[in-house]
N, C-alpha and C positions, 0 to 999 in steps of 0.2 A: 512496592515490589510487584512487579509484574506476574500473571497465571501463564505457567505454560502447561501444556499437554503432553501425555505422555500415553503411547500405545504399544502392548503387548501385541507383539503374534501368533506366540503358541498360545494363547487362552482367549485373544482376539478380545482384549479389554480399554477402556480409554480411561486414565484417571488425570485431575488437577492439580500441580500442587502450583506455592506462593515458594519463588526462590529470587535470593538477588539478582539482578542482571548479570548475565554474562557467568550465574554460577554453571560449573563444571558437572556437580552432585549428579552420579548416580542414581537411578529411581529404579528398583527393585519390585517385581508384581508381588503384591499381597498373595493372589492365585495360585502360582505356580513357581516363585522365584527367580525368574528368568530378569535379567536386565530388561529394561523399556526403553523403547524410542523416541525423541522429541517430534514431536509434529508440528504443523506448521496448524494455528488458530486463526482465532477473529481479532480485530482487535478494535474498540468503541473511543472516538477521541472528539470533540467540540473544539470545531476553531471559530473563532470569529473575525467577522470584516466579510471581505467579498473571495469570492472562490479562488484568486489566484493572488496569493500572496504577495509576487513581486510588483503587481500592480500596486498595491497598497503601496508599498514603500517609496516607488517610482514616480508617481503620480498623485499620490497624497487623498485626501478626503474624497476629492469632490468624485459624486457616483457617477455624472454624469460623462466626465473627462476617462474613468475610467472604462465606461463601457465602450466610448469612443474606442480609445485603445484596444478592447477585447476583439470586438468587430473589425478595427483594422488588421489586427494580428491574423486574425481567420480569413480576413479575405485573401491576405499574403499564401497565408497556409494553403489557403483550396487553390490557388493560381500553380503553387510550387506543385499539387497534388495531381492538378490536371494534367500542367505539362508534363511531369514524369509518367502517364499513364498512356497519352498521347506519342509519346516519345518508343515507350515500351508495345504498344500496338503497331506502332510504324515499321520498327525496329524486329 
């Protein structure tokens, strides 16, 4: 079950609790009884493989065909980046 957060405004407090995903539950301030508001947190997660996942599936093990790929993507990326910037100064 996932922590979410929860902050008061009239007592200006931040509390945790452990609720299923997606629960609804109300969170009530200990402080002042006022309802609380979800906020938005951190969240800590491990993946493993190489940083972009769809390379892994697409291209399979080998590291070095995948970084080929990574490099080629970027170079596409910074050409498309340039010309719209070129385009946008002319323009």
């Amino acid at each position: 079950m996932p922590i979410y957060e929860f902050y008061c405004g009239n007592c200006n407090t931040i509390i945790e609790e452990i609720l299923p995903v997606g629960s609804k539950k109300k969170i009530k301030c200990k402080e002042c009884g006022k309802f609380r508001k979800i906020i938005m947190s951190s969240f800590l997660g491990i993946v493993k493989g190489s940083e972009n996942r769809s390379l892994d599936c697409t291209v399979g093990e080998s590291s070095e065909i995948r970084w080929k790929q990574i490099h080629k993507r970027k170079e596409i990326r910074d050409k498309v980046r340039k010309t719209i910037k070129e385009k946008k100064d002319a323009g």
